[in-house]
N, C-alpha and C positions, 0 to 999 in steps of 0.2 A: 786979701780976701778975709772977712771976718768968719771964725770959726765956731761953730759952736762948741760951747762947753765940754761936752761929750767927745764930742771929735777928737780935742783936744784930750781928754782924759783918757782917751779908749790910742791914743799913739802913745802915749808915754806906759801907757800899760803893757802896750807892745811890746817897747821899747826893753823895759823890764823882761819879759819873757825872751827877749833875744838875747839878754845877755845871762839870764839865767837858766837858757840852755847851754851855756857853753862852759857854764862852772864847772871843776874838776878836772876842766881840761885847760892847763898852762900854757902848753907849748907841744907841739907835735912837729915830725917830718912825717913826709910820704911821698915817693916813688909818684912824678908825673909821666905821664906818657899822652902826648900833643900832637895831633893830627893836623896840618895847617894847608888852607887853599887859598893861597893867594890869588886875587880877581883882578889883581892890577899888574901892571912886565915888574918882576920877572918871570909871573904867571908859573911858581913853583908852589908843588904841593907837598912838599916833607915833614918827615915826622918827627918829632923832637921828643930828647929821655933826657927826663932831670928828677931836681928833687926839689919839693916845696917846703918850705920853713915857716912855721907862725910859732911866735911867741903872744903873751899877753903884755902887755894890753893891744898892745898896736904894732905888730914886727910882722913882716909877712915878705916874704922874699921866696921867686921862682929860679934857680939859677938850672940853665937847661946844660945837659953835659956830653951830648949827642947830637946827633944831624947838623946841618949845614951852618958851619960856623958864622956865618954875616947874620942868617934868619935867625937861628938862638939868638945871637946878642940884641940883634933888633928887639924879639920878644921879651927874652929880659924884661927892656927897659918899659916897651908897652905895653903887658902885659897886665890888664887892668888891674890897680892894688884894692883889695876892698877894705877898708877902716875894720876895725873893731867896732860891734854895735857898741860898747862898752865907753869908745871913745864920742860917739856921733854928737854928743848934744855938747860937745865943747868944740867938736871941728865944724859941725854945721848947725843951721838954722834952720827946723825941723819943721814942716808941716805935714798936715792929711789931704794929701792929691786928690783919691777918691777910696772908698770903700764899697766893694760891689762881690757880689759871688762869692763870699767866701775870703777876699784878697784885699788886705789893703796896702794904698800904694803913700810910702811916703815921699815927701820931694827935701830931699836934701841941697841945700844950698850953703858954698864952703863961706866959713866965716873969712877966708882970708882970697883975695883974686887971687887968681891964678887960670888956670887952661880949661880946668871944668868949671863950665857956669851953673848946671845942677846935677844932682840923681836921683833916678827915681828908682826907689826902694820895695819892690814887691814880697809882701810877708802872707804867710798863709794863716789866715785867724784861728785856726783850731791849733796846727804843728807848731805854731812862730816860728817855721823857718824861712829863711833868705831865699824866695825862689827866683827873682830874678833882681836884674838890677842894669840900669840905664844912664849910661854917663852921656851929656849934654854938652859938647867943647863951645867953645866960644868963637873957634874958626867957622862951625855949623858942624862938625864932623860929631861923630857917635860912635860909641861900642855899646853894644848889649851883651852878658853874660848870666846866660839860664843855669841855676844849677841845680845836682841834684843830690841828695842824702843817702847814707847808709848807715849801721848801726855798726860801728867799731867801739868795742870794747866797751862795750854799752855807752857808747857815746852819740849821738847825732852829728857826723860830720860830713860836709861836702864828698861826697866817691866822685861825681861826674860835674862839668861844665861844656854847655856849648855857648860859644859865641859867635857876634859881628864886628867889624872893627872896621867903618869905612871913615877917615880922617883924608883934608887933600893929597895928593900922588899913591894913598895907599888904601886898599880894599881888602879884607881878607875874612873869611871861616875860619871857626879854632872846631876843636872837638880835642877835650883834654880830661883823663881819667885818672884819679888818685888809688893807690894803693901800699900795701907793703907799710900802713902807718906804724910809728913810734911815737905813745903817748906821753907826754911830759919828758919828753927828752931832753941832754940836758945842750940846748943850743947859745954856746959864745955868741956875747953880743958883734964882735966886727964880722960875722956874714952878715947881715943886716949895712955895712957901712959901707955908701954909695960909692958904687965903682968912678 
């Protein structure tokens, strides 16, 4: 689809304001706490405690440290990762979905195949923040994850997430809160290296 000029200049400005909300902040942990409703057998609902890790540019690692050892590690590993906006315009191919109400959505698409075939990127035009986001699998499966902001240490960071995650054999609800953050904390690169 042909874009216009604007379109186009008014997502890269975006763009810019996403990642310069998150300057000053390198790397943080915080205290997850995972509510989960599985909709498909084994139709369990447990809660999972962990900790979440982001470094800059692009490190983000969930490792859950409580509830039902098989459902952690499943989570773990599915547990949607979201890019760094900082990294987007080198991992994907970036367009303006729509712009409407206040919200513009962009559709990310990964430069490299693999399992997601897109996401769509909902930003808030006044805040720039990440309010939701929609991964697109290529099986036909989807997760969606709404998040939500608070002000630590005068920072703008995610406190709340709710998601969907219906992929084949597996359906489930998340509802997952952060707290207890450490800002620029000083996190080794091998927690990040894939189990």
């Amino acid at each position: 689809s042909v874009q216009s000029a604007s379109a186009q200049v008014s997502a890269s400005a975006l763009l810019e304001r996403l990642i310069t909300n998150s300057d000053g902040v390198k790397s943080y942990t915080a205290s997850v706490h995972a509510d989960i409703a599985m909709r498909t057998f084994p139709f369990l609902s447990p809660t999972l405690e962990g900790v979440y890790y982001h470094k800059e540019p692009s490190r983000n690692k969930i490792v859950f440290t409580s509830g039902l050892p098989f459902i952690a590690k499943q989570f773990s590993k599915i547990y949607p990762e979201v890019e760094s906006p900082s990294r987007w315009a080198e991992a994907y191919a970036i367009s303006t979905e729509s712009d409407t109400d206040g919200f513009t959505v962009l559709r990310l698409v990964p430069r490299k195949q693999g399992r997601v075939d897109h996401i769509d990127a909902k930003i808030d035009d006044k805040t720039a923040e990440l309010v939701s986001l929609r991964w697109n699998y290529t099986d036909g499966g989807y997760a969606t994850l709404d998040q939500t902001y608070g002000n630590v240490q005068g920072h703008e960071l995610v406190t709340g997430q709710s998601g969907h995650l219906e992929v084949p054999h597996y359906v489930a609800d998340l509802k997952s809160t952060f707290s207890d953050f450490k800002i620029n904390a000083n996190i080794p690169d091998s927690i990040f290296a894939k189990d």
